[in-house]
N, C-alpha and C positions, 0 to 999 in steps of 0.2 A: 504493500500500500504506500510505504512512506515513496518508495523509487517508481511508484506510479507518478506521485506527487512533484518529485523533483522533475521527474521527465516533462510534465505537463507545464511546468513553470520554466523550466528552460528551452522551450518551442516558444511559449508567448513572446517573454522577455527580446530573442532578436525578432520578432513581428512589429516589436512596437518601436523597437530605435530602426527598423527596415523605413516603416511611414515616415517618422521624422526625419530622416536623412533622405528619404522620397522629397519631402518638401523645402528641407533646405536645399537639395538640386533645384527642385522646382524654383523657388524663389531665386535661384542665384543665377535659371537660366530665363528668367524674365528678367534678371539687371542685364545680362549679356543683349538680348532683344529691345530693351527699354529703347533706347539712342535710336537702333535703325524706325522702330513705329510712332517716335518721336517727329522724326525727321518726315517719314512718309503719310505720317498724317498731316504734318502742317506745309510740308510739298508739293503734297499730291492729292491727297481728298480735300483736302479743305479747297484747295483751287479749282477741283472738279467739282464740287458742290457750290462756290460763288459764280462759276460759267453757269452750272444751271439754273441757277437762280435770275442770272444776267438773262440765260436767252428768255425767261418767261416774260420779259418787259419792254419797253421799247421807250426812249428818250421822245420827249415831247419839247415842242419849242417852248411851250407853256407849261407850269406846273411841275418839270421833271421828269424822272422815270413813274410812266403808266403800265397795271400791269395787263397783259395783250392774251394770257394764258400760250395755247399752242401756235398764234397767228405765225411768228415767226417762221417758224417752222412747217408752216403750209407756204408762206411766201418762198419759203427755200427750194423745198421742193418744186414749184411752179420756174422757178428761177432757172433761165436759160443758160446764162456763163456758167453756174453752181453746175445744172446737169452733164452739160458740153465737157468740162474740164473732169467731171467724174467719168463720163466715157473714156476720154484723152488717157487718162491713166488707167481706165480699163483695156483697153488696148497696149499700151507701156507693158504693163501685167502679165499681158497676155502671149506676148512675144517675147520680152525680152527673160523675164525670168526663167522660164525652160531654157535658151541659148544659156545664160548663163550658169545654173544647174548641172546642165551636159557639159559642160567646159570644166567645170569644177569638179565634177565626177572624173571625168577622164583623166584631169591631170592629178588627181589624187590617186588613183589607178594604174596609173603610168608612177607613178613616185615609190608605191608600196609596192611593187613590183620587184625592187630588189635587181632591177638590169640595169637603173640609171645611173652614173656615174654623179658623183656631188651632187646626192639628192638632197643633201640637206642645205647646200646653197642652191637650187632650184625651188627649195620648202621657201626660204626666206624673201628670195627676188618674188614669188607669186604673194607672199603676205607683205610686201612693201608696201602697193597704191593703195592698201588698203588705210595704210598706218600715215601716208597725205591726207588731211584736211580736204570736205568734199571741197570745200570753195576752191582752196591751191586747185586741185584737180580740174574744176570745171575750170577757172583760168588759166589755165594750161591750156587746156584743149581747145579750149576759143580762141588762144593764140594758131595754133594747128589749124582749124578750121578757117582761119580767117582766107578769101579770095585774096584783097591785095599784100599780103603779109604773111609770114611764114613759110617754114621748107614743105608742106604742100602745093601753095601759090611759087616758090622758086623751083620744083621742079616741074612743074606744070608750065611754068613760061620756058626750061630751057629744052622742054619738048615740044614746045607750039600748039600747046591745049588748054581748052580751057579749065578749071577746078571744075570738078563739084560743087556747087553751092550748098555747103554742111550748114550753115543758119538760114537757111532759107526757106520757105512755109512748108515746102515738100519731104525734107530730110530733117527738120530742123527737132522734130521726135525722137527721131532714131540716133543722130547728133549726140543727143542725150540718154540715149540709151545706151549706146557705147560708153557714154563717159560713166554710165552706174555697173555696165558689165566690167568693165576696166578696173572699177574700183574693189567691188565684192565680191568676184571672181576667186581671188586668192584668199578670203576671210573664209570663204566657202569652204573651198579645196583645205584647208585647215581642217575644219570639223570632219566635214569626209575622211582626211584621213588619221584623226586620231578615233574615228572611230573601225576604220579597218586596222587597226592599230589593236582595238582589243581583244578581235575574233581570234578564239584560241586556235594554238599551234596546232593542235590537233585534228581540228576539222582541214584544213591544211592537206595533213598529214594523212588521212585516210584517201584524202583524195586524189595524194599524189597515188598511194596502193592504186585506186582504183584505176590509174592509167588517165586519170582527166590533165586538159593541160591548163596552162595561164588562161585560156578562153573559156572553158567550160568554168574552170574555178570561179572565175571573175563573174559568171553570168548566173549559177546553179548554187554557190557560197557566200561569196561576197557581197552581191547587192540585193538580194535577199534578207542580211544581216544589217544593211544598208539603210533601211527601210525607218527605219526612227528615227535617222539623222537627216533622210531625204526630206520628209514630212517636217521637221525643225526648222530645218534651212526656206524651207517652201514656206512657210506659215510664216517668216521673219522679211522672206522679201517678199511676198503680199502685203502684209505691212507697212515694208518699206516702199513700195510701189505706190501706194496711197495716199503717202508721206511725200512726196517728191517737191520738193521748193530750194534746196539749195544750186539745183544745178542751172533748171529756168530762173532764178532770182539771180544768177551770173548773167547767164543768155539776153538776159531782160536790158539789162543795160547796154549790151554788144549789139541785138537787133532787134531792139524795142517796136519795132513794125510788122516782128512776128510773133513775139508772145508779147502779149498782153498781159494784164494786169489781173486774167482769169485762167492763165493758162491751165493751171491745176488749181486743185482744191485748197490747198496749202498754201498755195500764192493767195489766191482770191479772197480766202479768211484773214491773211496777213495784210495786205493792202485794204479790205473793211476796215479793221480794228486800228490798223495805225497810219491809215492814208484819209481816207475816209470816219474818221470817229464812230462808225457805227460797230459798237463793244456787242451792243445786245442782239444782235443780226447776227455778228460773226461767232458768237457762241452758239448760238441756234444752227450753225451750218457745220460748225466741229462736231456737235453730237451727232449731225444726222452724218458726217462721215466717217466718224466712229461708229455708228451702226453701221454704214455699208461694208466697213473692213470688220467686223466682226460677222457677217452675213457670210460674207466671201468666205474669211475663215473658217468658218463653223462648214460651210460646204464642202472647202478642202479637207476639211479633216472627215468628215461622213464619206466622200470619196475613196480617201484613204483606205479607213475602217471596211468599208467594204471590198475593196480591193486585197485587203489583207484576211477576211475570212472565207473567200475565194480559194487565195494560195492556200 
């Protein structure tokens, strides 16, 4: 009885300094967290919650801000630059991000391959444009592009031809889509290949048994395995696709007779709010394209998903 007793009391005993030392972790890993929900609350929600507030209102010459409820955002909607420039980068989107995708697969493919020589100064020259400032970049390239100026424009006259016209209403898209393939290209091909970087040696290894070579492996292993880092990268430059204002905010200055002041959705919110003073309009047209790029995403990713319980 007695070594019943002792037994039953020395099971409680570490039960109960188990829970207290549960809550001093606990407590010690909300001071760790304290700082970042500090920061991300008065950053980020709190400025998300004064935009929405902004869009429900609309500045009056008289009186102030009146509140307008959803008007805003039915005038958005109806609103032609808003739609136009949301096409404009649906198409962007829709092109340029698969090219760059496939470029960044492949060269991550070709690197983890194991046949390149100084793959790891190949790794670093493809993450450099990335680690340029988008602005340096696009002014970069707008030198490049220029007709009367640049070693485009001087090798074009010592052939007796004329450029391409790269800002000009036709190309002046794709201009810019180069210069975003250009850039994330190599941030891409990074993740690609540190994530064929993890796939164990062994799946490898049976395949070489089986007689498969670098093509079937790459095709039946690897991007099979590939498949969570595709859909990352895919989901981030949607995103960023939607997001597009620093490269036409360079353009904009170099050929202001082709994009306009609506070119994208990003631009056009940005010149409301700080060309234009209208705050509570341009709030109203960030949420609604924050819902389109959450629509799109949500797409991409049920796409996915379905595609992966297929395989």
């Amino acid at each position: 009885m007695a070594q019943a007793t002792v037994t039953s009391s020395t099971t409680r005993v570490p039960g109960g300094r188990r829970k207290k030392a549960l809550k001093r972790h606990g407590f010690a890993g909300f001071l760790f967290t304290a700082p970042f929900m500090v920061l991300f609350l008065a950053l980020f929600i709190a400025p998300l919650i004064y935009a929405l507030y902004l869009s429900l209102y609309r500045e009056q010459l008289v009186g102030g801000n009146a509140f307008v409820g959803l008007d805003n955002y039915t005038e958005g909607l109806k609103d032609k630059a808003f739609t136009d420039g949301v096409k404009r980068v649906a198409l962007f989107m829709i092109v340029q991000v698969p090219i760059m995708l496939v470029l960044a697969l492949v060269f991550a493919l070709i690197i983890d391959s194991g046949k390149v020589v100084f793959a790891r100064l190949y790794r670093v020259g493809f993450f450099v444009p990335y680690a340029v400032p988008t602005v340096i970049a696009a002014l970069m390239w707008g030198f490049l592009y220029g007709r009367d100026f640049g070693p485009i424009a001087d090798v074009a006259d010592k052939l007796g031809a004329t450029p391409p016209n790269f800002l000009g209403e036709d190309l002046m898209l794709w201009s810019i889509a180069n210069v975003s393939t250009w850039t994330f290209t190599g941030y891409n091909m990074i993740i690609f290949y540190a994530a064929l970087r993890a796939i164990p040696a062994e799946l490898y290894e049976a395949a070489a048994v089986d007689g498969a070579g670098a093509f079937r492996t790459a095709l039946y292993i690897k991007l099979p395995l590939l498949r969570p880092a595709i859909l990352l990268c895919t989901i981030f430059s949607v995103i960023g696709s939607f997001q597009l204002f620093a490269e036409p905010r360079v353009f904009y200055d170099i050929a202001p007779q082709v994009i306009g002041k609506s070119y994208t959705p990003n631009l056009y919110v940005y010149n409301l709010a700080f060309a234009d003073q209208r705050l509570n309009y341009a709030a109203a047209l960030s949420f609604l394209l924050g819902a389109v790029v959450f629509v799109v995403s949500f797409i991409v990713m049920r796409i996915s998903a379905r595609q992966e319980v297929r395989s």
